[in-house]
N, C-alpha and C positions, 0 to 999 in steps of 0.2 A: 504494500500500500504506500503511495506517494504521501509525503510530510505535508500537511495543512499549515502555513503562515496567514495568521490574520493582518492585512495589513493597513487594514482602517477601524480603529477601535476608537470612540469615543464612550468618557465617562459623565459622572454628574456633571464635571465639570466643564464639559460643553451645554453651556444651557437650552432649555427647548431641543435637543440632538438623542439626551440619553438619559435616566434616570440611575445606570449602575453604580454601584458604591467600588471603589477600589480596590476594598478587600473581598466583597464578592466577587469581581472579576477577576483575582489570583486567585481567590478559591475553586473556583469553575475552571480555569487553564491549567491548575495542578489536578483535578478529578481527570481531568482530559487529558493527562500528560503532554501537555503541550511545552515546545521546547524555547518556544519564540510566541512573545505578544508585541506589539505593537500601540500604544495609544495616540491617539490622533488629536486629542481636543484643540477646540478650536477659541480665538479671541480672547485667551484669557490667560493668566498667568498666577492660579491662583493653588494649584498644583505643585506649581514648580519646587514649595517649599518642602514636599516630599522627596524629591530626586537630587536639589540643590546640594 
């Protein structure tokens, strides 16, 4: 089976885009063993203080 890359993921924090929380979203990509996520949000910077 070919490797599944999501490569446009937004979360809450694309507003009006997406309602997921964060840690649902790495909860759900480790049930799915997934090796690579991607998040895409958009317009906003309010995130970053997770990753900074």
């Amino acid at each position: 089976m070919k490797e599944i890359i999501y490569l446009h993921t937004n979360t809450e924090y694309s507003f009006l885009q997406s309602t997921i929380r964060l840690e649902r979203l790495f909860k759900l990509a480790k049930e799915q063993n997934l090796k690579y996520l991607t998040l895409t949000d958009v317009e906003n910077f309010h995130a970053l203080q997770f990753f900074w």
